[in-house]
Backbone atoms as SQL, in Angstrom:
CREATE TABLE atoms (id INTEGER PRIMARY KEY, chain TEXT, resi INTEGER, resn TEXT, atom TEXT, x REAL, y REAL, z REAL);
INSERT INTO atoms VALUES
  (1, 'A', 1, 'UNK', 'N', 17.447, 10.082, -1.001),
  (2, 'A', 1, 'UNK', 'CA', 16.144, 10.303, -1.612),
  (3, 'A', 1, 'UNK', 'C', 15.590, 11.637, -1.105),
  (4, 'A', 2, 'UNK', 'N', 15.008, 12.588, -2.242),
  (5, 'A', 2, 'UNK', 'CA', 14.627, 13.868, -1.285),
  (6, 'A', 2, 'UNK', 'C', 13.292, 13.661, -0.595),
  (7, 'A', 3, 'UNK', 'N', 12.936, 14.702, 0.146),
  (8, 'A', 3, 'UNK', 'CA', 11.920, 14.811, 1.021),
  (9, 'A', 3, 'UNK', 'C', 10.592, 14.676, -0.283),
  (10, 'A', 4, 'UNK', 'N', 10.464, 15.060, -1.071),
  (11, 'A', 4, 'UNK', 'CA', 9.295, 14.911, -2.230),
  (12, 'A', 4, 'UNK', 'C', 9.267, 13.591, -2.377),
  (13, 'A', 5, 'UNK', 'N', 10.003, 13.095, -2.870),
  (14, 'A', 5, 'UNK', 'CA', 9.851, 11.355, -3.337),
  (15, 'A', 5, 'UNK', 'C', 9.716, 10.857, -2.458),
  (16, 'A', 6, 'UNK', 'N', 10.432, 10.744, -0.976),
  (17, 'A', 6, 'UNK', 'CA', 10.012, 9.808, -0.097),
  (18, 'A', 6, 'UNK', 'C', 8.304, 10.319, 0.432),
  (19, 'A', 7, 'UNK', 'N', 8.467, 10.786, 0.384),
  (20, 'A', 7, 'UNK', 'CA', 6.640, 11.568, 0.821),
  (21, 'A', 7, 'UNK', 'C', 5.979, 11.089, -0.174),
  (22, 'A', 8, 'UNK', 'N', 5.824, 10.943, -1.805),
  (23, 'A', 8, 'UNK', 'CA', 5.051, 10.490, -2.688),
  (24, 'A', 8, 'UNK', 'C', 5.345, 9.210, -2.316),
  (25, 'A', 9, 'UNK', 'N', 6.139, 8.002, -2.195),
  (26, 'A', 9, 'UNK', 'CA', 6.118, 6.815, -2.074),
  (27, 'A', 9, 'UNK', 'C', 5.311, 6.354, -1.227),
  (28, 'A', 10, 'UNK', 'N', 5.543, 7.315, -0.040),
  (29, 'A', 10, 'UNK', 'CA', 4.705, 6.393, 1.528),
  (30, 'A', 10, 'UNK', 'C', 3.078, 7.119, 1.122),
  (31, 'A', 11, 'UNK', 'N', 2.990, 7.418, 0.288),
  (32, 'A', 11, 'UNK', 'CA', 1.100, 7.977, -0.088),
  (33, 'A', 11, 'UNK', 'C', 1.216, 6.773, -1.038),
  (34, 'A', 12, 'UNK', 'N', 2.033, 5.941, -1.698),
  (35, 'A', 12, 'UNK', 'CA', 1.699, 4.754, -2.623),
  (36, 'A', 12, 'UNK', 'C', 1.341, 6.093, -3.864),
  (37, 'A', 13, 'UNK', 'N', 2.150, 7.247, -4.004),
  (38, 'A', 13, 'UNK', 'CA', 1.511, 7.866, -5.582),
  (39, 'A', 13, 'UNK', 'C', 2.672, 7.654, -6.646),
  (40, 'A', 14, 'UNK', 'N', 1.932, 7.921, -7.740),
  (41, 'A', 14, 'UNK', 'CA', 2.699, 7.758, -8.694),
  (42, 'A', 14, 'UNK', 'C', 3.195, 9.600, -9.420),
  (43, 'A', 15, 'UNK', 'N', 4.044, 9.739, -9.965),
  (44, 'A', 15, 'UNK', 'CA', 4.560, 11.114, -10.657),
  (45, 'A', 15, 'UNK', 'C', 3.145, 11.020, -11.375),
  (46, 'A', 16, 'UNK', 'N', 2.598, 10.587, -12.170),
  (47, 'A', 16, 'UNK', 'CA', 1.102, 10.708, -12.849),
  (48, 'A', 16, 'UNK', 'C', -0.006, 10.985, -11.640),
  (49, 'A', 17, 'UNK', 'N', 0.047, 10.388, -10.869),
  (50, 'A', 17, 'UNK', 'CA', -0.981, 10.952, -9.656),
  (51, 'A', 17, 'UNK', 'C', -0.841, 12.276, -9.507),
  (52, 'A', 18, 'UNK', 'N', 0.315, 12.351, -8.793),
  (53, 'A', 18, 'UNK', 'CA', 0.614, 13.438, -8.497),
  (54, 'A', 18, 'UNK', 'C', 0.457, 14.834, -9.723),
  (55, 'A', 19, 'UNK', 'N', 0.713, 14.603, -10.628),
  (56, 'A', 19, 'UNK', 'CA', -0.223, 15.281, -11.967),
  (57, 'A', 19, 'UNK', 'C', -1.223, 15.556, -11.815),
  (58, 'A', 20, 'UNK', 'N', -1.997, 14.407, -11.849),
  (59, 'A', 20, 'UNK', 'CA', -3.619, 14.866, -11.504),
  (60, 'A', 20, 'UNK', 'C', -3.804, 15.456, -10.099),
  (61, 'A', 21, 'UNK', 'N', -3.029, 15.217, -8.854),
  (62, 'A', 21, 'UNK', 'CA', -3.446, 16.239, -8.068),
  (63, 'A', 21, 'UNK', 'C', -2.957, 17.437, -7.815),
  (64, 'A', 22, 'UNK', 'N', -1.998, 17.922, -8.788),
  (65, 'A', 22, 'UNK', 'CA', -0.897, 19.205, -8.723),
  (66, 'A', 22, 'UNK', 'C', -1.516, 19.985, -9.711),
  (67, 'A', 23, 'UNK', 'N', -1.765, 19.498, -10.605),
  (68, 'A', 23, 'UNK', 'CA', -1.731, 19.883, -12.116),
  (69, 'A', 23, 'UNK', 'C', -0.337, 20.572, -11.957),
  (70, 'A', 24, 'UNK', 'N', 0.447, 19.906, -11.898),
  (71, 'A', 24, 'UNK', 'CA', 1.930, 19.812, -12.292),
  (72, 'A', 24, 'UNK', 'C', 2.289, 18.817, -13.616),
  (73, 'A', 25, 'UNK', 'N', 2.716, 19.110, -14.632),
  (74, 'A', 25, 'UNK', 'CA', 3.499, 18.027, -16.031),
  (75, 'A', 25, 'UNK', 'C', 4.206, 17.337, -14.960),
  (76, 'A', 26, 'UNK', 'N', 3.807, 16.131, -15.649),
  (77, 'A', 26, 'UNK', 'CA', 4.764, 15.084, -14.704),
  (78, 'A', 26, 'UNK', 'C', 6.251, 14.926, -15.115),
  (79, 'A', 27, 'UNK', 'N', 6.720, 15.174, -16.067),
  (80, 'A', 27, 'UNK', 'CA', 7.779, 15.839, -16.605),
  (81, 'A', 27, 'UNK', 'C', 8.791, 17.036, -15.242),
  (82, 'A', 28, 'UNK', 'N', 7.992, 17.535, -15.365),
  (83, 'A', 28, 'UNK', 'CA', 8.393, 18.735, -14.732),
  (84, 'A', 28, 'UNK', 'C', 8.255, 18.460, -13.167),
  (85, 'A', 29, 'UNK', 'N', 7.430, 17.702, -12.759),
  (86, 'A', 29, 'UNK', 'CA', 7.334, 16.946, -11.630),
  (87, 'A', 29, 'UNK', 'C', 8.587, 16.251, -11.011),
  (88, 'A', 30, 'UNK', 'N', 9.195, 15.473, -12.263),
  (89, 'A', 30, 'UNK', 'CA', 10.484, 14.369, -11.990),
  (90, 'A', 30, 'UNK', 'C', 11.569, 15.112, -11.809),
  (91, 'A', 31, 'UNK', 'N', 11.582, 16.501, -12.696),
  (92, 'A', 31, 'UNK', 'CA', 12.722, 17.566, -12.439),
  (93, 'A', 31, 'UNK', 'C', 12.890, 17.975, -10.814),
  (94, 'A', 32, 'UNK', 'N', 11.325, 18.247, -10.374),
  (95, 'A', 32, 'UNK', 'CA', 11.539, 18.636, -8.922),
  (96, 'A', 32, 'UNK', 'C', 11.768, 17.923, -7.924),
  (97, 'A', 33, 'UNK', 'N', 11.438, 16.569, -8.232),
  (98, 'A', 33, 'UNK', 'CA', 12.119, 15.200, -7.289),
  (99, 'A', 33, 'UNK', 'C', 13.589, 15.291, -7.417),
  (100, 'A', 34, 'UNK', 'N', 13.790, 15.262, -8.509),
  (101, 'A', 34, 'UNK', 'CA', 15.547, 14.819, -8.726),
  (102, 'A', 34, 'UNK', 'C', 16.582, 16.063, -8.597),
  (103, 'A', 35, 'UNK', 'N', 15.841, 17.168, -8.144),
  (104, 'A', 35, 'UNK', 'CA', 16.682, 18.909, -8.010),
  (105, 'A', 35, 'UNK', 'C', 17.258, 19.178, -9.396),
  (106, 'A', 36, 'UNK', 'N', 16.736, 19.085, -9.945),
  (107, 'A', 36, 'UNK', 'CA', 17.454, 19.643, -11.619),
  (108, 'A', 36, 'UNK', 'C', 16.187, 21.123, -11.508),
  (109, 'A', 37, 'UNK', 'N', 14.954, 20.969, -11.181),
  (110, 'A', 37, 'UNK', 'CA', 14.631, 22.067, -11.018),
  (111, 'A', 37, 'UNK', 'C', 13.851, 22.689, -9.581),
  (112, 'A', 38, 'UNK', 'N', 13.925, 24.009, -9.757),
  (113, 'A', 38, 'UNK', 'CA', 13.095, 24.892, -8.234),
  (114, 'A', 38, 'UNK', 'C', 11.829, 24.629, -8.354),
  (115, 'A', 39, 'UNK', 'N', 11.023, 24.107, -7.236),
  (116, 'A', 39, 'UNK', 'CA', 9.657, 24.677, -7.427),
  (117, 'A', 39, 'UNK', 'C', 9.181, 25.978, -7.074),
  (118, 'A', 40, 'UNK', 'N', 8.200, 26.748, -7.838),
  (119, 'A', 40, 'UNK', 'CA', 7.392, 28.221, -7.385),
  (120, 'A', 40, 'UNK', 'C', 6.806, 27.970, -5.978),
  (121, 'A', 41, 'UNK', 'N', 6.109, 29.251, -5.589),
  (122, 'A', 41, 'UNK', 'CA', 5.934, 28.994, -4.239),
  (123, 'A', 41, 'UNK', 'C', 4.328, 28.096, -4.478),
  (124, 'A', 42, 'UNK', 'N', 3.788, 28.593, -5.893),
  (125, 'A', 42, 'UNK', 'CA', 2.513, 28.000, -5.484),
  (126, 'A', 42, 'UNK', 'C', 2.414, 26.454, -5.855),
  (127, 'A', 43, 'UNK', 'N', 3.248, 26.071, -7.090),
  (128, 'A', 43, 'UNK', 'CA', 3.775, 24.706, -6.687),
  (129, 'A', 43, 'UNK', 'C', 4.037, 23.734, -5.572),
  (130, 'A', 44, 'UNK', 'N', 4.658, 24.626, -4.720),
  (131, 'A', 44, 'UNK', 'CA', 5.078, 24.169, -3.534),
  (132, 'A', 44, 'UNK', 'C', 3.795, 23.706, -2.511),
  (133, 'A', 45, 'UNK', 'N', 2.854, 24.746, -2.385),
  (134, 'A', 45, 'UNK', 'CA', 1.927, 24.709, -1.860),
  (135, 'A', 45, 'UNK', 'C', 0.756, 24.249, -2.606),
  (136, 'A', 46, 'UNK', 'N', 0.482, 23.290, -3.471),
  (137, 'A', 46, 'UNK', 'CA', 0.102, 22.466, -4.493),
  (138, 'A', 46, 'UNK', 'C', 0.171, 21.275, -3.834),
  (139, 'A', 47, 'UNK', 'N', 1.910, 20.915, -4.102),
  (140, 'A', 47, 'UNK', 'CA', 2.629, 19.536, -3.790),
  (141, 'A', 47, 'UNK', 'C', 2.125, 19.451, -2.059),
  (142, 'A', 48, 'UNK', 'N', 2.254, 20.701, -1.116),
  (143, 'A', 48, 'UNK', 'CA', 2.006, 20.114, 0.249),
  (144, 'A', 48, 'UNK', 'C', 1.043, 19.783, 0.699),
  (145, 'A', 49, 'UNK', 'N', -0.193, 20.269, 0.098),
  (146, 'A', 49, 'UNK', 'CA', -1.678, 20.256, 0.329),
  (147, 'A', 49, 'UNK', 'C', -1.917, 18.438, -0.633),
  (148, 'A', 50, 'UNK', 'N', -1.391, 18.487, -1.697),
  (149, 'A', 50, 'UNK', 'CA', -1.454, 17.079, -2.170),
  (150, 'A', 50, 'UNK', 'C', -0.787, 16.140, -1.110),
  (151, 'A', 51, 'UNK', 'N', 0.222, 16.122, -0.588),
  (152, 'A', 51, 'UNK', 'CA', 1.026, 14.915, -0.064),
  (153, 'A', 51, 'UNK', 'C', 1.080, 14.605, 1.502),
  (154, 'A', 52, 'UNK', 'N', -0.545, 16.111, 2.215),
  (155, 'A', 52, 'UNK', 'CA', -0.279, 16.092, 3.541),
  (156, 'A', 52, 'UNK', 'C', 0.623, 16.404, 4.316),
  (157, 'A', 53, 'UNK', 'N', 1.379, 17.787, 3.656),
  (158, 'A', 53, 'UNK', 'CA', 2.408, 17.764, 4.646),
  (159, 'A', 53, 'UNK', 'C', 2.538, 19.438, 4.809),
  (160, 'A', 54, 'UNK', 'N', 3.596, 20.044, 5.003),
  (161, 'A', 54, 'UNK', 'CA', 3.982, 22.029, 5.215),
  (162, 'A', 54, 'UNK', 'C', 4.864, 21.651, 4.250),
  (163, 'A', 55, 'UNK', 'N', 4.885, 23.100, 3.788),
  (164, 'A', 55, 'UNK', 'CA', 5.549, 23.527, 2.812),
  (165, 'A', 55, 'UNK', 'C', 7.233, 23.845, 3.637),
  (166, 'A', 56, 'UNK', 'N', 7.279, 23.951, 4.632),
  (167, 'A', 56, 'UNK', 'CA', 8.315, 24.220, 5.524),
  (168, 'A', 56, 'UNK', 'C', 8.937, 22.886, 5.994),
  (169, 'A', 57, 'UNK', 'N', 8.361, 21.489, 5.892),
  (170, 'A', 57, 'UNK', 'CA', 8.709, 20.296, 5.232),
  (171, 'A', 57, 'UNK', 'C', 9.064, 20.022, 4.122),
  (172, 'A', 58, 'UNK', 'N', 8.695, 20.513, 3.298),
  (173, 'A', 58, 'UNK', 'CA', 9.276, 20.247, 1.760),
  (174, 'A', 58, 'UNK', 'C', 10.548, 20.982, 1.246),
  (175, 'A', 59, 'UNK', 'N', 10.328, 22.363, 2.247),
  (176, 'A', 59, 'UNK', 'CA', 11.726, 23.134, 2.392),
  (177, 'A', 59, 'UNK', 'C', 13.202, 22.941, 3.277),
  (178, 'A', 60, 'UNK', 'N', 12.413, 21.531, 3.938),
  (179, 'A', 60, 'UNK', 'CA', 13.795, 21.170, 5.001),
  (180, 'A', 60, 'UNK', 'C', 14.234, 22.127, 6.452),
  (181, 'A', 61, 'UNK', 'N', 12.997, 23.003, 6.383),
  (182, 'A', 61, 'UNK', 'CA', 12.857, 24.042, 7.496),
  (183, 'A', 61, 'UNK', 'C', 12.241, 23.106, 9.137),
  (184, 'A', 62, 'UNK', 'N', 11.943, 22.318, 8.680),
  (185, 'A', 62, 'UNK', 'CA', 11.623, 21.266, 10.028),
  (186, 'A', 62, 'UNK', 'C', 11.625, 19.704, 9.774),
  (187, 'A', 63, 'UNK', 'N', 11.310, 19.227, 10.865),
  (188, 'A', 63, 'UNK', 'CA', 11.614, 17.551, 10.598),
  (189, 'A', 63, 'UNK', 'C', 9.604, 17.316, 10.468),
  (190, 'A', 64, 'UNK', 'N', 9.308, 17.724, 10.713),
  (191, 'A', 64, 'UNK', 'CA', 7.367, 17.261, 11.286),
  (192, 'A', 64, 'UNK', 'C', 7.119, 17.418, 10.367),
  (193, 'A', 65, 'UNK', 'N', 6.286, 16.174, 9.552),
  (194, 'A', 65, 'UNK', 'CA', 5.529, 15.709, 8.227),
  (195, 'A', 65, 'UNK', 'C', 4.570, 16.560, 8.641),
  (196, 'A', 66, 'UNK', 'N', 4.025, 16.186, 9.637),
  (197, 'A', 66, 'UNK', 'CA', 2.165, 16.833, 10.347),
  (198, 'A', 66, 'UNK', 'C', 2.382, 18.058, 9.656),
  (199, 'A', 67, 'UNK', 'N', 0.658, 18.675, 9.150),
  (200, 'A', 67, 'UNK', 'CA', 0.671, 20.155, 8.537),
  (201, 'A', 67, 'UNK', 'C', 0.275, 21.132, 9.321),
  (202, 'A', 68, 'UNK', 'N', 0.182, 22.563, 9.067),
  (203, 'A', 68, 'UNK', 'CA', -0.512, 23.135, 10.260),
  (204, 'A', 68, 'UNK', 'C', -1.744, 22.847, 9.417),
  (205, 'A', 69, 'UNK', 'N', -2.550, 23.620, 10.853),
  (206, 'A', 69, 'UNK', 'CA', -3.717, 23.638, 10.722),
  (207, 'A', 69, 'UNK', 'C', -4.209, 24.270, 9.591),
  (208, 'A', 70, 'UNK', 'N', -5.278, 24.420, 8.381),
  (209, 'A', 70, 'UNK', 'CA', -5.607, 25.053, 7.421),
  (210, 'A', 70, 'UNK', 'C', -6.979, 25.580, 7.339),
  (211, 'A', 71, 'UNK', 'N', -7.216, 26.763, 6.513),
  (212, 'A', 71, 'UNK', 'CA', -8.432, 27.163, 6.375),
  (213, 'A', 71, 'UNK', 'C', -8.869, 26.299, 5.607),
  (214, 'A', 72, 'UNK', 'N', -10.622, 26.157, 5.504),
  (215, 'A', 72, 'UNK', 'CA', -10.717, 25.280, 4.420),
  (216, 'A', 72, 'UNK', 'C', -11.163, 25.651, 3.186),
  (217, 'A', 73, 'UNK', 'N', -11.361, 26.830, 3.193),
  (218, 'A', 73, 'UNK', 'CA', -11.080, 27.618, 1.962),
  (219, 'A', 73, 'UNK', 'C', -9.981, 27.765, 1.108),
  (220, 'A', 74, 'UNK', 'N', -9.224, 27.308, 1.442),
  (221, 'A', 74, 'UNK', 'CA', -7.402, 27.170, 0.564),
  (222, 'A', 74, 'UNK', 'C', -6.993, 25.618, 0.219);
């Protein structure tokens, strides 16, 4: 299971949630769960700010869900 789906499951979201909090097509959403497609960088940073986590988590660049710290302007 990739790091996206197991991260949407343990939030209890659905690919439609996650829509409404990406404004990602949920379509295009299921592509990026299942690697048929890349996400952009700002996608990326969309999906991490939605699911609580770094984008350097979603990239497999570390094991730590935890995010850094953020401005709260972003």
């Amino acid at each position: 299971m990739s790091r996206l789906k197991q991260l949407r499951k343990e939030k209890g979201y659905t690919q439609i949630k996650m829509q409404f909090l990406t404004g990602i097509d949920q379509s295009d959403y299921s592509k990026l769960e299942n690697g048929k497609r890349y996400y952009t960088f700002e996608q990326c940073r969309k999906i991490a700010k939605a699911l609580d986590t770094s984008m350097d988590y979603l990239a497999g660049l570390t094991d730590e869900k935890k995010p850094y710290p953020r401005n709260n302007e972003n």
